[in-house]
N, C-alpha and C positions, 0 to 999 in steps of 0.2 A: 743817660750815659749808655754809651754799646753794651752789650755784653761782651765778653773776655771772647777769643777764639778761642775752638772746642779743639782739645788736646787730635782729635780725627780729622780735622780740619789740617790739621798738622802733619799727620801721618801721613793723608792723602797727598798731599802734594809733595811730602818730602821722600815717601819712599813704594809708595803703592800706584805711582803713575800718574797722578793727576798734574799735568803738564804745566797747567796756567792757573791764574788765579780765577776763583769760579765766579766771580763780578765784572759786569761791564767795567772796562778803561773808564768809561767818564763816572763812573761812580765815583762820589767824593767817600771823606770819613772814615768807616770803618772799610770800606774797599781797600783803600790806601794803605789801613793799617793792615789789612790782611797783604796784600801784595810785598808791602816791607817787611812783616817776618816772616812771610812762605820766603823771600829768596835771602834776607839775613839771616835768621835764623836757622832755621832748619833746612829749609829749600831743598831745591832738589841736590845731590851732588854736586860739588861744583869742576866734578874730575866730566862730567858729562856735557858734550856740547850740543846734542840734542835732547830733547825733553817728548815723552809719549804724553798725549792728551789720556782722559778719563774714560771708563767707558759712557762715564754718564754724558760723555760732550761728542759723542760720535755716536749717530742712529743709522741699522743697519735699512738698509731700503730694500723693496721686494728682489728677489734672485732666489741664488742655490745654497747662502749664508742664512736668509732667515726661515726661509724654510728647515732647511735644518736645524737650525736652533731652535723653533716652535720645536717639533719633537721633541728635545731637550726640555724647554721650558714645560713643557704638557705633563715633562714626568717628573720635574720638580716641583711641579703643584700638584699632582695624586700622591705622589709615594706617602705614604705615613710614616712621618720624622719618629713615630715612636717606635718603631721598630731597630731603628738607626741606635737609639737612646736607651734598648733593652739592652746592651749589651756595658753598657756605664754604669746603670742602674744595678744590676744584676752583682757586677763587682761591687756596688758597695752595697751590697744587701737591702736596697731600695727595691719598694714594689714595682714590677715592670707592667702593671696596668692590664697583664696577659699577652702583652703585645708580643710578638713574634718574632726572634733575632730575622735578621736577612738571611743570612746560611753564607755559604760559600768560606770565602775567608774572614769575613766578619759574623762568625758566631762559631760554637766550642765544636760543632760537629763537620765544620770545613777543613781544611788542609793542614797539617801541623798541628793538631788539637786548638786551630781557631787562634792561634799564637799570632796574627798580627789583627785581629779583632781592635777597631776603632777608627783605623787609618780613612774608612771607608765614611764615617762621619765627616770628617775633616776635609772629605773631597767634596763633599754635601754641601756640609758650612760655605766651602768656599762660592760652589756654582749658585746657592741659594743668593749670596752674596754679589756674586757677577750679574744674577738676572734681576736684583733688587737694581743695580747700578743702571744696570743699560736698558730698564724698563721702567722702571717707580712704581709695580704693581705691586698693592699692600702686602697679597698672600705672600711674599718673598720676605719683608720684612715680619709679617706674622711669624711665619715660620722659623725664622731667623732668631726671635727672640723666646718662642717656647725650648728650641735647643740649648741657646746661650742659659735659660732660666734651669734646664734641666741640668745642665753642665754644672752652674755653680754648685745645687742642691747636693750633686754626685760630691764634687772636692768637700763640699762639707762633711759629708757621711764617711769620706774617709780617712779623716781627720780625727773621728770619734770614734769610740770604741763599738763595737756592734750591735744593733738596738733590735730585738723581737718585732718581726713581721709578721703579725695577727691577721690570721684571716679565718671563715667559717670552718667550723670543725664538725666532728661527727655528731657530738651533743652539744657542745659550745661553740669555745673556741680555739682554734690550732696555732702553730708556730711554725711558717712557711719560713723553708730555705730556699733560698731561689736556686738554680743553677747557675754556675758561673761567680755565686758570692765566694766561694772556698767556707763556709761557715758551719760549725758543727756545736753540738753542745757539749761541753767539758763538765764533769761529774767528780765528786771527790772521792779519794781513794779505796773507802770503805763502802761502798754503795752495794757489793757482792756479798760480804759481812761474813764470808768464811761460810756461808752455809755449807751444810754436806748434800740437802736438796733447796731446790728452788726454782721457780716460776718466774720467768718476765714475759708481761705482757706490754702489746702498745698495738695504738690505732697510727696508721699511716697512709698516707696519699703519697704514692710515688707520680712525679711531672715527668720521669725520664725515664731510658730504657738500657742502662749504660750494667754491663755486666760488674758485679764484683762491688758494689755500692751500697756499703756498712747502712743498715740501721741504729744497730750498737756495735761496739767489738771494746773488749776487756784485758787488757795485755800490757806487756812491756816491752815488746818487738814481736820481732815475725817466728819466735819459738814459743811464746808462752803466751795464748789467748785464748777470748771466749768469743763468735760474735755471732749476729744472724747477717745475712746479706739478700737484700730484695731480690736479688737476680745469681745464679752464676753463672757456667759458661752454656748450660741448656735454656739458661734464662725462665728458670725458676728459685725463686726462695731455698734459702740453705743454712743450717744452723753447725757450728762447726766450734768444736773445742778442741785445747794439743796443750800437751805441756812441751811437745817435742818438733815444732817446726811443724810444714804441708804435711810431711812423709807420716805423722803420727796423729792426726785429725781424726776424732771421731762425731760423726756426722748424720743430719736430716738431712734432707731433700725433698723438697714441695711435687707436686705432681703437676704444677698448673702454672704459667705467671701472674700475677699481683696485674690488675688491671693499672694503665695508669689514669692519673685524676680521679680517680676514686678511691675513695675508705676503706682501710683493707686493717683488719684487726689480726694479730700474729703471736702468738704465745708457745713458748718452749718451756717444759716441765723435765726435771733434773729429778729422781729419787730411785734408790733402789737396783742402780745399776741399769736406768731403762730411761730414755729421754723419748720423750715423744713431741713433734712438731704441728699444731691447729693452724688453721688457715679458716678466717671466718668462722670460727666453731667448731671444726670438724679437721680431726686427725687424721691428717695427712701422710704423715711416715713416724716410723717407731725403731726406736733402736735399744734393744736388750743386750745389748755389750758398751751400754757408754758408764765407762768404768772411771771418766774424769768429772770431780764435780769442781765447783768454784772453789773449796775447802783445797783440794789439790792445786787450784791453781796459786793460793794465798794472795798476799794485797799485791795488786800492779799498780804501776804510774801512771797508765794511760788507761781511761775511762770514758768513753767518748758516745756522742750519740751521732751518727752520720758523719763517720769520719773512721777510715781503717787505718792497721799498724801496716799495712801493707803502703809504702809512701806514694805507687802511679797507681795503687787505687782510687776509681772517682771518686768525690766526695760524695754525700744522698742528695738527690732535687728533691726535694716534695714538703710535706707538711707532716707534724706531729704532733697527736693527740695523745694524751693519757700514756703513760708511761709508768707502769709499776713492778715492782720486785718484788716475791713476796720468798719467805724463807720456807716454801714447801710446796711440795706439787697440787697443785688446783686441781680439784676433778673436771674430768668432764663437763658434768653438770654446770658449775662453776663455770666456768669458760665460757659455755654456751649462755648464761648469763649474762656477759659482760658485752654479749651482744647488741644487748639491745636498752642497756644502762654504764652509766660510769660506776665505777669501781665503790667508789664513794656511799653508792646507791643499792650496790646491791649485797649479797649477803658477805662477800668475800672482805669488802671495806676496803680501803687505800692498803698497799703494799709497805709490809711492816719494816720494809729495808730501803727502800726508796718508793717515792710518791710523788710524782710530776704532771700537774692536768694543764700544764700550759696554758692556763687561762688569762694570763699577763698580756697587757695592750702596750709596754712602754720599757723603757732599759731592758739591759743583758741578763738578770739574774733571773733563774725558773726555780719558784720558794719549792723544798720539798715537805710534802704534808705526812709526810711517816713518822714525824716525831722526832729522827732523829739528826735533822739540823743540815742535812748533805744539799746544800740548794747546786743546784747549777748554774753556770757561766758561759755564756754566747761567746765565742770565740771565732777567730778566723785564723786557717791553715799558715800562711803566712806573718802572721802576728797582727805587729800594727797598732794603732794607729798610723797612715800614711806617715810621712812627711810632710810638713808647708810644703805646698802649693803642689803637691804631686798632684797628677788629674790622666786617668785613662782607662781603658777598658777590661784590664787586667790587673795584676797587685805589680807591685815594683820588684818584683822576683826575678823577672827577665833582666831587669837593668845589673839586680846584685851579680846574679850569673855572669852573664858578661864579662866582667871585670874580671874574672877568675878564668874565661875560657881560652883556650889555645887554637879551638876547630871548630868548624860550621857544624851547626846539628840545628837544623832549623821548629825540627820536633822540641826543642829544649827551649832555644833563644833563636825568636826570627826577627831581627833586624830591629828592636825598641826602639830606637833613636828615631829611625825612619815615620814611626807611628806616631812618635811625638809630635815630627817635625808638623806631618798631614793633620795634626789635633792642632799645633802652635800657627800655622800659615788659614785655617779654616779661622779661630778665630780672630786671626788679624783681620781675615775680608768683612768679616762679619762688624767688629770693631769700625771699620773704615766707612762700611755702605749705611751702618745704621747709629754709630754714635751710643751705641751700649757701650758704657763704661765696665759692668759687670765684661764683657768678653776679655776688653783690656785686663782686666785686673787677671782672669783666669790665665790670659797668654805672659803676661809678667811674672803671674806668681810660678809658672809651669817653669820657665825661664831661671829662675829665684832657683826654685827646685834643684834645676839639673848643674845652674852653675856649686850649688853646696855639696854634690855627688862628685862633679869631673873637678872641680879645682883641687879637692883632695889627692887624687890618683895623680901617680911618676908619672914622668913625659913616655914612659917607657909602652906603662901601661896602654896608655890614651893612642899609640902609634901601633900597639899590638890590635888593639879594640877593632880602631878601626880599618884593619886591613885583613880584618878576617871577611871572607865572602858570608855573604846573608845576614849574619848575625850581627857583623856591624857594621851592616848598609846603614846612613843615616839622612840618605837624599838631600833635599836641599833646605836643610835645616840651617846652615848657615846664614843664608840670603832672609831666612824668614826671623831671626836674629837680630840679622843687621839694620832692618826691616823696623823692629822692636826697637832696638837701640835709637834711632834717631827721634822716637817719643819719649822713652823715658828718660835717653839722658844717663840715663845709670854704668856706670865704670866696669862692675859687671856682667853687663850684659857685654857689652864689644869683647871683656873677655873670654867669657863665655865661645863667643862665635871663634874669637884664636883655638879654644882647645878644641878647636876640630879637623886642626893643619895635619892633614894626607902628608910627612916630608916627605917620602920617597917619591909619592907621586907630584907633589909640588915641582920639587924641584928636578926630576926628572922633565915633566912638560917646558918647565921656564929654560932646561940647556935645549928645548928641539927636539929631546933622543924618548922614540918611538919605544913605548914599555908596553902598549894597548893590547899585546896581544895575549888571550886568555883572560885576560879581563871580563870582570861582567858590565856589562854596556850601563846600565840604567843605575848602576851603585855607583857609576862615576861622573857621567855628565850631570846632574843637576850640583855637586860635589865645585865644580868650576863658574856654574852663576851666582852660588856664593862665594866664591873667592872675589870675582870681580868685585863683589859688593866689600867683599874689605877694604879691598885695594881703593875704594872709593872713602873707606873708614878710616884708613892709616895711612893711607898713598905707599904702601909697599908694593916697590914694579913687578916682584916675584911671582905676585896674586894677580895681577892682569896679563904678564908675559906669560905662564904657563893658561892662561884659557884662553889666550890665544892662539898660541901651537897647538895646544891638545885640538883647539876646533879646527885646524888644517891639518892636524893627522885622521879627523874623521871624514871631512870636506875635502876633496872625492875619492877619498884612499879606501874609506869603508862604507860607504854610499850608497844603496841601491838608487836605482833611476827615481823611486817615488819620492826619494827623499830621506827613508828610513833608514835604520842601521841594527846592527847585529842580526847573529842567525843562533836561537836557541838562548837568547840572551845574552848571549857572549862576543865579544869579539875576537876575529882570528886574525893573518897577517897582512898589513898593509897589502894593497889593493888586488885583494882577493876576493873576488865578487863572483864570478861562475863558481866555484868552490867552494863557496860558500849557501847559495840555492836550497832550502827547505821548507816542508813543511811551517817551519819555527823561524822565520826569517820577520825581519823589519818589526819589531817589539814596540807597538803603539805608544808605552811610555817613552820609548826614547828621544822618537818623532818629535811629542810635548816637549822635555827636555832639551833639547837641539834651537826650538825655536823661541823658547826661553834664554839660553844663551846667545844665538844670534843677535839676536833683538840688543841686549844687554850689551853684548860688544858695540853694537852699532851707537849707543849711546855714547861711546868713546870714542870711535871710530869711525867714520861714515863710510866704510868700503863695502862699494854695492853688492858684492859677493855675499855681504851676511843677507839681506833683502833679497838676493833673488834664491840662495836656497831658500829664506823663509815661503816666498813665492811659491816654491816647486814642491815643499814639503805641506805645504798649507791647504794649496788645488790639486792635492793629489791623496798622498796617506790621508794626512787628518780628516780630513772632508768622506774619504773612501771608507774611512775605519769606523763610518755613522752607517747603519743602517737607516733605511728609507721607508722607514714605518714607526706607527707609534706605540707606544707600551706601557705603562702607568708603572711595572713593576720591573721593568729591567732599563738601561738606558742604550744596550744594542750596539754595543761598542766592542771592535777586534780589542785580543790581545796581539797574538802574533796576526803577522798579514803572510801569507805563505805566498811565496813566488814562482814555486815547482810548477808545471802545467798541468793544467785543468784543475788548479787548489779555487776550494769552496771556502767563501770566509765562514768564519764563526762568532757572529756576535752575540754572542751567549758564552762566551769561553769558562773550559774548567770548570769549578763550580759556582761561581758569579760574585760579586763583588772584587772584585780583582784589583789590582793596582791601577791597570787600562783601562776598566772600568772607570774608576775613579779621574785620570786625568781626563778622561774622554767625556766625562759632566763639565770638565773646568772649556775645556778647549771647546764646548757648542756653546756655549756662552759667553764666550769672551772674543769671536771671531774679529771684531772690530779694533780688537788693542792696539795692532801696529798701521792700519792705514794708514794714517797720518801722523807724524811727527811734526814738534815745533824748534828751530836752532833756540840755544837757553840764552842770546840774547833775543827774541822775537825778532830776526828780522830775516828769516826765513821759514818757508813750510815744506817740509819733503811729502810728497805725495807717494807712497811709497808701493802701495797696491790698489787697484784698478777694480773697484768693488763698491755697486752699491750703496750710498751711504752718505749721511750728513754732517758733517762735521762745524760743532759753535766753539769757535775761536774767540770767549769773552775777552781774552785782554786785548785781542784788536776791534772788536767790538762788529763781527765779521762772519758769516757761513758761507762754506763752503758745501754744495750739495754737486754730487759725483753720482750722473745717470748714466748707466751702463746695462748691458745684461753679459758682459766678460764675464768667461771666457768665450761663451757663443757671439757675443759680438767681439770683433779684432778693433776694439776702440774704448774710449769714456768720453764723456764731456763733465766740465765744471763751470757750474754757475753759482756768483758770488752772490752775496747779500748781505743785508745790516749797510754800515757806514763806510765811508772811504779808510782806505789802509795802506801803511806802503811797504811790501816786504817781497822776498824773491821767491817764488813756486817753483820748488826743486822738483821735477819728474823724474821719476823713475824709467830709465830707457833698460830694457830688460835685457839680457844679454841673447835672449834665443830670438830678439827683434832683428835681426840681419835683412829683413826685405821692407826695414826704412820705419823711421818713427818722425811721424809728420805733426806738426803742434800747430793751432790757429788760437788768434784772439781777437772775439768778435769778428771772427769769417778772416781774418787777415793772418797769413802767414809768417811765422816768428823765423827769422833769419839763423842761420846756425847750422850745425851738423853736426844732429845727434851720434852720440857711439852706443851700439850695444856695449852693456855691462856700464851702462856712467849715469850721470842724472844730469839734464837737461833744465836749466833755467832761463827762468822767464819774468824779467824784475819790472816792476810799473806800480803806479797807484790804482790799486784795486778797489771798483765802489761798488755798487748793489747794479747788478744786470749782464756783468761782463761775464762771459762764456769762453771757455779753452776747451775747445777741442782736438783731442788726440787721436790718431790714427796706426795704427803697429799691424799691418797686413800677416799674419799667421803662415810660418813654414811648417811643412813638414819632414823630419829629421829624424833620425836614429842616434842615440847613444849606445857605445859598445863598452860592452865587459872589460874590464882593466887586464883581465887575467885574459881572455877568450875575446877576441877579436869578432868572431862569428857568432858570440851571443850578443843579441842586440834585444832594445826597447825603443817603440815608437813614441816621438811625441807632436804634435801638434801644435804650436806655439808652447804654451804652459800646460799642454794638457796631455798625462800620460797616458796612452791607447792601449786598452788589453781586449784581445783577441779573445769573444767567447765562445769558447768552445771544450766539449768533455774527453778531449784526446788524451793523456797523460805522459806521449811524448812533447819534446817540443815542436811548436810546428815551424816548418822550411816557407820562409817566406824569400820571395825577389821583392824587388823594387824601383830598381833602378831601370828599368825595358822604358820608362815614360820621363825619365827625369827630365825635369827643363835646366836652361842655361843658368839659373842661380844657384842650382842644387835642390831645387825643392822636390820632395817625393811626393808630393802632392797626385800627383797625376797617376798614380798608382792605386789611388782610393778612388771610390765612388761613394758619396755623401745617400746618408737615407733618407728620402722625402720624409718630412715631418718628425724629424730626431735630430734635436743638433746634436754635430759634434758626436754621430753615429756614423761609420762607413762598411762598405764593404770588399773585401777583396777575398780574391779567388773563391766568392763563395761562403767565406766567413765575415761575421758581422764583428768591427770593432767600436769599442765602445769609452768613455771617458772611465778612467780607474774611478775618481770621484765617487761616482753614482753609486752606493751603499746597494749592491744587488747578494742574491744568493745564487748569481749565473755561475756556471764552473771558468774561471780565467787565466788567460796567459799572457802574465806580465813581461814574459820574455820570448824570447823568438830565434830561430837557428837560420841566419841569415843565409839563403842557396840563391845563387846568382850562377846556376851552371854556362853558359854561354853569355859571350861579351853581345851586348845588344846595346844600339844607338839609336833613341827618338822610334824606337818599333820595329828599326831592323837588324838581324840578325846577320852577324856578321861569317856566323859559319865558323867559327873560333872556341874553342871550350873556354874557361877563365880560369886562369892558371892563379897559382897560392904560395906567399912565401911560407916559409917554414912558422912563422908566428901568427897563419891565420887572413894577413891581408891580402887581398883579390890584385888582380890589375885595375879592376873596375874599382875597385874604394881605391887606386893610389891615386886614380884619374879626377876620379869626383871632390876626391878631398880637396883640390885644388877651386872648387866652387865659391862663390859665384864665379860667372866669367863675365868680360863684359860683351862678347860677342861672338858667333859662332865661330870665328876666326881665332879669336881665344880658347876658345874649347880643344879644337883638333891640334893646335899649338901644342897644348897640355898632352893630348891622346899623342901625338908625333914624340914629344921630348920621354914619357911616359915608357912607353914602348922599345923608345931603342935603348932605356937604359934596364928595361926585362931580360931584350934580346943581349945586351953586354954581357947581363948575369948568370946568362943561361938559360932564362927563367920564362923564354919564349922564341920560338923559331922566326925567321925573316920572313918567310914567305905568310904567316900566319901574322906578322906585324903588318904587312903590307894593308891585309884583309881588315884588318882594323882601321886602319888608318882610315885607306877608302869608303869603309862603310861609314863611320867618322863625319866623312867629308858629305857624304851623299845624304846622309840624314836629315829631318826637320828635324827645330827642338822648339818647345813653349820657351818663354822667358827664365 
């Protein structure tokens, strides 16, 4: 008997892109039965009339795709996942092995006090998962399931109340708090016992170097305490009592800091109106006016060991040995004793008021051996035990806040939701590429989780949550959801994914009416590929008609020529593009986002507008924002791409781990996802980019292998293979194709006429040998600034040109002195021997944006065309400008192609006298044009 299909089997095909059933058509049996419930059952959407193939069913072939992905790949087999997993562990007061946070935004000492700490795993999980799919190398799947294994281990520990983490001690053994657990030890109320003198000593290994970081402190808020603190603002040890708040402290002070990782022994002696503070043995500071003892302070509430009454003081990292109270001051001697024995051991004995050697391997309680019964209790800052199925790299503190805030403070709460969603979408891929049930259950029970938190909360709530900037960004946690829902099946899950309806923005995009401006770019567009995904969950047209408009208020309204969008994260007003020019321009996450939408639309939609920005955004940013080298420890991906002249990228941005980072591991691995689509009845294939690459179409039982080196070759060819097939091969006729897209099969010419901007078909029985060859000759063209007519960007067919060069103005370029009769500027460049798709003009070298350099570049350019010139002659004429920028010479060209030079001067003739109408040029100066016009050569 078969075995049952695996619930991943399911996923994949119904919501993670696996297009087709992954068995040949002639496979009988359980092929069969896999084919009838991927498209009964769960199947793909049935709102969707194309269908994306797998990564696993498309191999990327040699080019400028797998080259850059190796990079990618090389650094998700060095990185060490355990560093990724220190900062999970560490929350749940799990050993972190020593391993080493990342830093940046995923660890406590990056941006925001390390407040979106985790998201950066979840980008991991996912690219670990892309390059398991589109490779089958084991380390992918290794590594895939040490994470998943450590993941569970984490939701378990916090689940449970806090368990003693034992490690080597100064004579035994210690009780490590990690940093980042929040954990401290909780003491009962009498532990101080009224003495009027007394002594505490302990052995301590500080891990950290964070000022103000309680050893002990003894209080009932911030007016009545006793504590020592490893560090203060000099960053040494400091022992301090008050009955009366800071202002009434009387106080030690160390001379030296506490090394960290090492055993540091600290004792403060209370008698006689004199406290004096040892450090390693030896007396350090003395103070003959400490006129407050514990007796003055009488019993407090709060009794803590590594944990102050001060609430944004840090908790203690380190470890703790031997901990004793005794009710009278230690000599000297004594002290220097304890250096070199436990308390127990030497003449002093265990401290008669409390007595803690932390010798415990297992649960929360630290017995005390004083006799008098005061044991202590492992506790954590935030309380706790978790919730079911909560799972992250911080306590659920940020989520509580939330719900309570009014205003972005990303110091306090930075965007929780959003870290989830990059925790819940990692392990979905992971779930999908390797069939670990443990991920499933982790991404369900997370789910479980947050729907028990938000179904509680007013709708009032849930609409304020999420409309506050940063704080309750929750990216495309929807999609990842909905994602979830069509495995489990569970009623709340789809609900779940409702309580994240944007109204204002909803229904703001679904009337048309443009609200984008001031907006944060990346908090909203992934916001809309989950909506489509509803709309495929509930058929509500509100969820697909608003991500459709929102995507044509971005597409070309806030566009930069690369593809990208926002400046500084933000979006400012419909089609303000010079205006917008910064350092801080084209946000790499958004890029990602954009083409996750497109794609997604195109699923509903086939309008070739969403492919060819994918096109333009894919051979240009995405590919550009990879650095062209390799690195084990960083993956060398922009955040922003800066557009200003002569901007240097920065693929190191900030302090690393980044959000950009993060999509820019998904996106070099997953380059292949949209090549090829399948129509969701199979009787079409859209060919949709011009890259590289093999594509196994098992349900036609059929490969399609696509050899090219596009964008340096202006062509592909495809050759079939496997078995006879009968379906229509939809091409993509690209819209910047205007100098002709010529199709052959088997050397014979397919009748028809192609359009830029459409897809071109070509229907026949396709069997193993037949070859299509495609030809799209490469112009060269400028796009202009929506705002500024005279800022312009060169492109090359699909290929964005930047000028390198370290000028910081922009630079004046001409182009048109060579134009031929179709408009191409072609003739204006000079190609570098042995560089494709490198030119030069006047002198300067342009180059593909693509290519990940650290050249200084000018993505944009100040169009100067000072005098009207035809085919190389001048005509002795300046070139006059309307008021918004446009030349004579762009109103003449616009009208390109021509079909002959007769056509041309037609244009220059009609052109001309309606300047001269306007004023807007003299007769005798149109003449000159005209004639030069006339007299000129032009290329084609």
């Amino acid at each position: 008997m078969a075995p049952p299909l695996s619930r991943r089997s399911l996923l994949q095909a119904a919501t993670l892109a696996a297009a087709v059933p992954a068995l040949s058509r002639t496979t009988t049996g359980r092929a069969e039965a896999a084919a009838a419930v991927t498209a009964a059952a769960v199947g793909v959407p049935s709102a969707w009339t194309v269908r994306p193939f797998g990564l696993e069913d498309v191999s990327l072939g040699q080019g400028v795709f797998a080259d850059k992905r190796k990079l990618m790949l090389d650094h998700a087999r060095g990185y060490d996942v355990n560093r990724l997993l220190q900062v999970f562990r560490a929350n749940a007061g799990l050993s972190t092995g020593g391993a080493v946070a990342p830093g940046g935004w995923e660890g406590l000492d990056g941006e925001a006090n390390g407040n979106l700490r985790g998201h950066y795993t979840g980008h991991f999980l996912t690219m670990l998962a892309q390059a398991y799919r589109g490779t089958k190398e084991q380390v992918f799947a290794d590594r895939i399931g040490t994470m998943v294994g450590a993941l569970t281990e984490v939701r378990a520990a916090l689940r449970q109340e806090p368990a003693v983490l034992s490690v080597p001690g100064k004579f035994r053994t210690g009780a490590d708090q990690v940093r980042g657990s929040c954990q401290y030890v909780d003491l009962p109320a009498a532990v101080l016992g009224g003495a009027p003198a007394i002594t505490l000593s302990v052995w301590v290994r500080p891990t950290h170097d964070a000022s103000w970081a309680r050893i002990f402190d003894f209080g009932d808020d911030t007016s009545r305490y006793l504590y020592l603190a490893a560090r203060n603002q000099a960053g040494v040890p400091r022992f301090a009592v008050t009955t009366s708040g800071a202002g009434g402290e009387q106080g030690l002070n160390g001379t030296a800091a506490l090394p960290l990782n090492e055993w540091s022994h600290l004792a403060v002696t209370i008698a006689d109106g004199t406290g004096t503070l040892f450090v390693n043995g030896t007396a350090v500071a003395r103070n003959t006016a400490m006129s407050i003892t514990p007796a003055a302070l009488g019993t407090v509430k709060n009794n803590w060991l590594g944990r102050s009454n001060y609430p944004a003081d840090p908790v203690f990292a380190g470890a703790f040995e031997e901990f004793n109270v005794f009710s009278r001051a230690l000599t000297a001697a004594e002290i220097a004793e304890l250096q070199s024995r436990r308390a127990a051991d030497a003449s002093t004995g265990r401290g008669d008021l409390a007595s803690y050697a932390f010798d415990e391997t297992a649960g929360g309680t630290f017995a005390d051996a004083s006799g008098r019964g005061l044991n202590g209790v492992l506790r954590r800052t935030w309380g706790g035990p978790s919730h079911p199925g909560f799972l992250a790299a911080y306590p659920e503190t940020q989520f509580i806040d939330l719900e309570s805030r009014t205003s972005s403070d990303y110091t306090k709460v930075w965007a929780p939701y959003y870290t989830a969603h990059k925790i819940l979408k990692g392990l979905l891929d992971a779930y999908t590429a390797t069939d670990d049930d443990r991920a499933l259950d982790l991404a369900s029970g997370l789910c479980d989780w947050m729907y028990a938190r938000l179904s509680k909360l007013p709708e009032a709530t849930l609409q304020r949550m999420w409309g506050i900037f940063s704080s309750g960004e929750f990216g495309g946690i929807v999609e990842a959801i909905c994602d979830l829902h069509t495995i489990t099946g569970k009623a709340e899950h789809l609900a779940l994914a409702r309580l994240f309806d944007l109204d204002r923005l909803i229904d703001a995009c679904a009337a048309n009416t443009d609200i984008l401006d001031g907006l944060h770019a990346n908090q909203h567009i992934p916001i809309f590929t989950g909506y489509v995904r509803l709309y495929d969950e509930t058929g509500e047209e509100r969820y697909l008609d608003s991500a459709k408009n929102f995507w044509d208020m971005v597409v070309p309204h806030r566009m930069y020529g690369i593809g990208g969008t926002s400046t500084g994260e933000f979006w400012k007003d419909r089609d303000v593009i010079a205006g917008t020019l910064s350092a801080a321009t084209a946000e790499t996450c958004c890029a990602y986002n954009m083409l996750k939408l497109s794609r997604t639309l195109f699923f509903h939609e086939q309008d070739p507008k969403y492919m060819d920005y994918y096109e333009r955004t894919l051979y240009n940013q995405v590919l550009g924002s990879k650095q062209d080298k390799p690195d084990a420890e960083k993956p060398l991906v922009t955040y922003f791409i800066g557009l200003t002249p002569g901007h240097v990228r920065d693929y190191t941005p900030k302090q690393g781990t980044t959000c950009c980072e993060g999509t820019g591991m998904e996106s070099a691995t997953k380059y292949q996802d949209s090549v090829y689509f399948a129509k969701s009845d199979g009787s079409a294939l859209y060919v949709n980019l011009y890259s590289p690459s093999t594509l196994t179409w098992a349900e036609k039982g059929v490969t399609v292998t696509q050899t090219t080196r596009f964008p340096q070759e202006q062509g592909s060819t495809l050759t079939f293979g496997g078995g006879r097939a009968s379906f229509t091969l939809r091409l993509r006729v690209p819209s910047w194709a205007t100098a002709g897209f010529r199709v052959t099969v088997n050397g014979r010419a397919v009748s028809g006429t192609p359009q830029p901007g459409s897809y071109f078909d070509v229907s026949r029985s396709w069997r193993a040998g037949d070859t299509v060859r495609i030809a799209m000759p490469f112009r060269t063209r400028v796009e202009k600034a929506l705002d500024d007519a005279s800022l312009q960007t060169l492109f090359h067919g699909p290929v964005n040109l930047v000028a390198r060069d370290a000028a910081t103005e922009f630079l004046k370029v001409g182009l048109y002195r060579g134009a031929g009769l179709s408009g191409d500027l072609s003739s204006a460049l000079t190609p570098v021997p042995g560089k494709p798709l490198h030119f030069t003009l006047d002198g300067t070298e342009w180059a593909p944006f693509a290519e990940g350099t650290e050249d200084p570049t000018h993505a944009y350019f100040r169009r100067a065309e000072p005098r009207v010139v035809f085919g190389g002659r001048d005509a002795g004429v300046a070139n006059p400008a309307k008021a918004d920028g446009t030349t004579l010479l762009d109103e003449i060209w616009a009208g390109a192609p021509f079909r002959n030079k007769g056509a041309l001067v037609a244009r220059v003739r009609a052109t001309v006298d309606a300047w001269v109408s306007a004023g807007l040029l003299v007769g005798a100066d149109a003449d000159k044009v005209v004639a030069t016009a006339e007299a000129a050569s032009y290329r084609p």
